[in-house]
N, C-alpha and C positions, 0 to 999 in steps of 0.2 A: 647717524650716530655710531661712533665706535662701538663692536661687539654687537651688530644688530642684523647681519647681511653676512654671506659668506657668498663668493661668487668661483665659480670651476669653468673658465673658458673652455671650451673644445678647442682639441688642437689643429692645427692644420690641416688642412690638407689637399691631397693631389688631384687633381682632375685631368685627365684622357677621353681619348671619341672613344668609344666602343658599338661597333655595330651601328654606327649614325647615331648613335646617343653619348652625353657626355659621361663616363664614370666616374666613379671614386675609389679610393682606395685607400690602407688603414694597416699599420703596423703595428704591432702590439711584442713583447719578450718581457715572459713571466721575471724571468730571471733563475728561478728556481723551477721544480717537479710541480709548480704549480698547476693548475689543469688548465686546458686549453680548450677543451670542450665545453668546462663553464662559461670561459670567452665567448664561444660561437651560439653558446644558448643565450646570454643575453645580448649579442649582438645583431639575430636571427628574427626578431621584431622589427625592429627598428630598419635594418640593411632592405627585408621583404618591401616596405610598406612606405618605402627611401621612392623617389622619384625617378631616378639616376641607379643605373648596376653596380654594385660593389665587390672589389678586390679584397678580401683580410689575407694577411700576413702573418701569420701567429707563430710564437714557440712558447713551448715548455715540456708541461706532462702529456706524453698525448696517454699511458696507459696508469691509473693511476685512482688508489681506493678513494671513497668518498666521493666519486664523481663519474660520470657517466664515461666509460670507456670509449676510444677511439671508433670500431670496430661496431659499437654499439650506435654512435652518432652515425656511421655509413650505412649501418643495417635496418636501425629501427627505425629514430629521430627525423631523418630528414626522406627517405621512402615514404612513411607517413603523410609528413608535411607536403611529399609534391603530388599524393594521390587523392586525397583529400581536402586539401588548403589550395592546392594549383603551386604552389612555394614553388622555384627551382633553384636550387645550389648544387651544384657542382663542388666537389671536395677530395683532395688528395693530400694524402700523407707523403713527405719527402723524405724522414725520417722520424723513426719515432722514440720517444724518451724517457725514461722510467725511473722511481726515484730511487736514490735522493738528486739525482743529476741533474734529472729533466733536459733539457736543449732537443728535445720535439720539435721537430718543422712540420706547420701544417698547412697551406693555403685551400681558399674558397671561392666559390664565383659567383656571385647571389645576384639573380635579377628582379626587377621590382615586379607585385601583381597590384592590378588597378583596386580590385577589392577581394577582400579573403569572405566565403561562402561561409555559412553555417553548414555544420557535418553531424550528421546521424549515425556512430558507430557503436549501434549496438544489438546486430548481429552478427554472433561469433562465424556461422558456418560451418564449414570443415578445416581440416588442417589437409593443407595441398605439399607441402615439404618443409623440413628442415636442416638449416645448414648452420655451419659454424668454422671456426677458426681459431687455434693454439698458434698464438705470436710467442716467441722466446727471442733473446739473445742472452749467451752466456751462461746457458744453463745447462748441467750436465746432459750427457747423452741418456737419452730415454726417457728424460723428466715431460716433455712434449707428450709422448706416443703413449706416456700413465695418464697422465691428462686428456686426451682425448678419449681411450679407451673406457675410463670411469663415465667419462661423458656421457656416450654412446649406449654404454648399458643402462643407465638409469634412464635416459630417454625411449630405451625402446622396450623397456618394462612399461612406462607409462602411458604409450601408444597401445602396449597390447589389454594394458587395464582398461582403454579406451573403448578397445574394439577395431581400432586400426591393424592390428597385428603388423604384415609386413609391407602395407600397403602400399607404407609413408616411409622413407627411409631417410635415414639420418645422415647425412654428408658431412663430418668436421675434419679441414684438412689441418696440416699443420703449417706453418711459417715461421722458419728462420731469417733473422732480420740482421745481416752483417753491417748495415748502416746504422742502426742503434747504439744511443748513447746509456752505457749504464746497463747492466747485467737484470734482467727480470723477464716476466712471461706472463701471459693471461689468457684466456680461454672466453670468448662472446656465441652464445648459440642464439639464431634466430630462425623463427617459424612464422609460414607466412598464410590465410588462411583465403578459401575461396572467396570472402566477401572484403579480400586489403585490408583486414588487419597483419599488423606485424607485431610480433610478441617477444621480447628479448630475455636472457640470462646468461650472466655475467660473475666472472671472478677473477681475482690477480694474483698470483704465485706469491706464496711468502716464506723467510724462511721456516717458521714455526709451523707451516701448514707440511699435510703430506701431499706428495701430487695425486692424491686419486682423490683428497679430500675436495680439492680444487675444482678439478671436473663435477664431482658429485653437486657442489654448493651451486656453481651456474644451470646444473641439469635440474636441480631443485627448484630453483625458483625459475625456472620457464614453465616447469611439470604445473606449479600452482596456478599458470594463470591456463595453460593447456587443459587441465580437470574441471576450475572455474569457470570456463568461457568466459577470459574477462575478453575485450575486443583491444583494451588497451592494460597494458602491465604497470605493476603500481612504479615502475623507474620512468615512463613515459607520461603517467599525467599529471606531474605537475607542471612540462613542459609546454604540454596542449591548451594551458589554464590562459595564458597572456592571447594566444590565437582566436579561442572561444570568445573574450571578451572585445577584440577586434572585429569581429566576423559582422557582417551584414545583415544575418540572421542568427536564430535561435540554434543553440548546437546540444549535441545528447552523444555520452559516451557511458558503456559500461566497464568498468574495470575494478580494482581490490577497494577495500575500504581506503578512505583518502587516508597519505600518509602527511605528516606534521608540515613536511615543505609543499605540500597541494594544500591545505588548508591557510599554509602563510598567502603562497601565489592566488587564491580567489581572496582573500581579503584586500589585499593589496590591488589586484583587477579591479574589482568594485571601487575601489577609492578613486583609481586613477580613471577607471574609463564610465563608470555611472553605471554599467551592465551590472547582475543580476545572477546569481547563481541559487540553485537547491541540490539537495540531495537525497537521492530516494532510493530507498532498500530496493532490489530486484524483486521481492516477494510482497511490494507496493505498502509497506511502513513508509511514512514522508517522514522528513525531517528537513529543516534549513535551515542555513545559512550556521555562522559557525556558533551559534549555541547548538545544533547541534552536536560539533568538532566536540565541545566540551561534555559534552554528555558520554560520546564516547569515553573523552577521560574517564573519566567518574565512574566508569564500570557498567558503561550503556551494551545493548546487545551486541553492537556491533566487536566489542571489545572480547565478550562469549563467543561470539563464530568470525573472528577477522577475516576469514576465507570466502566469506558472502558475499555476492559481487554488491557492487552499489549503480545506481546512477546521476553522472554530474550532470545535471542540467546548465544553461546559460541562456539568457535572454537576447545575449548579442551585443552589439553598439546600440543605444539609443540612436533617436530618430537626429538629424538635426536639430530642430526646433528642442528639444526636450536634454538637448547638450546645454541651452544656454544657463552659466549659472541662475537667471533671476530665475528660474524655474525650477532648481534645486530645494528639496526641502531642506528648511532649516537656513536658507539662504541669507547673506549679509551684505547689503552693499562693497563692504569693506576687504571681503573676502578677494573682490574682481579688481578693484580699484587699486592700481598698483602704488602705492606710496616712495617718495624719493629716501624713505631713511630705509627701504629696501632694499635700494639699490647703491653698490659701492660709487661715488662718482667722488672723481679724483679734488681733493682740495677739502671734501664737505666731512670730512672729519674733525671733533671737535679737538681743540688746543688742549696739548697736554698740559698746560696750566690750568686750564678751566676744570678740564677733568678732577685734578688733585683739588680744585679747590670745591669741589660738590663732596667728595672726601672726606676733606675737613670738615663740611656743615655736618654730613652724617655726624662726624666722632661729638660734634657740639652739639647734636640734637636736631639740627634744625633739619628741614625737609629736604629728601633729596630725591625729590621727582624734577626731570630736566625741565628745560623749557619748552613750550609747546612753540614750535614752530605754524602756525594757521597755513602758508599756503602749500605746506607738505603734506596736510594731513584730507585724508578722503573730506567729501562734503560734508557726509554727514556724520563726521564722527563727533564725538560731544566733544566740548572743552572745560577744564579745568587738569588737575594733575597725573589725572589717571587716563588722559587720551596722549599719553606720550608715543602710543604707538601701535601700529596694527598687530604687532607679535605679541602685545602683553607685555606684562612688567619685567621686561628686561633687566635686572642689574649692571649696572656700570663697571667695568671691570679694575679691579682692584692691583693700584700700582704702588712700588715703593717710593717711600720718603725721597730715598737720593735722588732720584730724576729729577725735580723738582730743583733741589740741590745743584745739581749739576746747569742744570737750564738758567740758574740765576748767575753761576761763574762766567754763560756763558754771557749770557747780558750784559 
């Protein structure tokens, strides 16, 4: 039935040997400053855990607010993922792109793992070094060398708060980028810790900002998860969320209190994969699943100290047997049983006269529940007017007069 099914083919695509194996490969242009490392995070599932290695192709933003910086996916994101997960992708920047411009080039090389491990990150350790990097193009002379400078200092006050003193040194160099589309700059510091955590902060040049304010902001928020012992940074886990719920086993990280997009991605986890999350103060207050996200709202404690590490637990992948829907609570035949008025198939849309004329009974009163079709519908769904369909009482979508009109001139 028309208005009942939406279908999204995937597009094409190429396949190559690679390494005695067959690849794939995948092009994508934003078009715009749009990010390009939101691409590779949610292509980063799926490409891993692919049978086949995959090529991405990407352009747009590679540097770029509201979303994970370039510099930040080569330092933090994907070193994580290959020390812990087994993940490997390879990744280089061709050039990179800043807005409003955007035309970032980025490619990837992702090869698949048989299965992703459960990961235990929650001890912090020590801090063994920190490094970072001020990308610019087009931007005055000196705005760089303020920008790292502000960097540097505020990191290495917080090393000496630590007790590190000079132990741990700060390395941020700079990089000018003559291949760059579009005039901007940003600043990624990352710290790496005796036990493979890597910890990120990050910021991007604006005009309204000063540059030392710049520095300060990314020194700032690496300093918070550096003081907290978080193992993971709150820009890092919501990306960890989709991994954990794939894993073979149970996974445990500590890091800041979940932020609004870690709390969408373990809802969403749990729907899609059946695993299983909690969340538990470091100072062993439980709380789960997302009542209590909501509690935080509401002016929970964690809301009073947001600087309290927390920990995400995960259960994992269920077991096989315990994937199958009948075994789901709350289960419905109908749920599994795939229905043909789900599926777009060419010709089985109904006649736009027929359409118009369920229309007219509406405006007359009379019923306008369709017909029940008997051998489309699961076995056991009831019949009478309200088993029109597995989605629920769909409305029929509402067409004008003239069609109708028109369709009898043509007759």
């Amino acid at each position: 039935r028309r208005g009942s099914a939406i279908a999204l083919p995937p597009p094409p695509l190429t396949g190559k040997r690679q390494d005695g194996k067959e690849g794939k490969s995948a092009k994508a242009d934003v078009g715009t400053a749009g990010s390009v490392t939101l691409l590779v995070q949610s292509s980063l599932p799926v490409a891993s855990m692919s049978a086949s290695p995959w090529q991405l192709d990407l352009k747009g933003g590679t540097d770029v607010r509201m979303s994970p910086l370039w510099n930040y996916l080569t330092g933090v994101t994907l070193p994580t993922l290959r020390k812990h997960f087994g993940i490997q992708a390879d990744a280089t920047c061709h050039r990179r792109g800043y807005y409003p411009k955007g035309g970032g080039h980025v490619s990837l090389s992702i090869q698949p793992v048989k299965e992703l491990p459960g990961i235990n990150m929650v001890d912090f350790g020590k801090i063994s070094k920190i490094t970072g990097q001020v990308t610019s193009s087009g931007l005055p002379e000196g705005v760089p060398e303020r920008i790292r400078r502000s960097a540097v200092n505020e990191l290495e006050a917080t090393l000496k708060k630590l007790g590190y003193g000079r132990s741990v040194s700060v390395d941020v160099a700079i990089h000018k980028d003559s291949k760059a589309i579009g005039t901007g700059g940003s600043i990624v510091l990352v710290a790496e810790t005796t036990t493979g955590c890597y910890l990120g902060g990050s910021a991007v040049a604006e005009r309204k900002l000063k540059s030392e304010k710049v520095g300060e902001m990314a020194a700032a928020s690496l300093s918070e998860s550096l003081i907290n012992g978080y193992c993971v940074d709150e820009h890092l886990q919501d990306q960890l969320i989709i991994f954990m719920a794939l894993s073979s086993g149970p996974s445990k990280i500590k890091t800041a209190a979940p932020t609004l997009h870690t709390r969408t991605a373990i809802h969403f986890a749990e729907k899609l994969t059946g695993a299983s999350f909690t969340i538990t103060r470091a100072d062993a207050e439980k709380r789960e699943g997302d009542d209590n996200a909501e509690k935080e709202d509401d002016g929970g404690a964690e809301k009073e100290d947001g600087a309290s590490p927390v920990i995400i637990e995960c259960s994992g992948r269920p077991p096989a047997e315990e994937e199958t829907c009948s075994k789901r609570k709350g289960h419905l035949d109908s749920d599994c049983k795939p229905s043909a008025q789900s599926d777009v198939v060419p010709g089985s849309s109904p006649d736009i006269g027929e359409t118009e004329d369920v229309e007219e009974g509406k405006r007359k009163g009379e019923s306008t529940a369709a017909p029940v079709n008997s051998d489309v519908l699961p076995d056991n769904a009831p019949s009478g007017s309200n088993a029109d369909s597995v989605l629920g009482d769909v409305g029929l979508p509402q067409r004008p007069r003239r069609t109708r009109v028109r369709r009898e001139k043509r007759s």
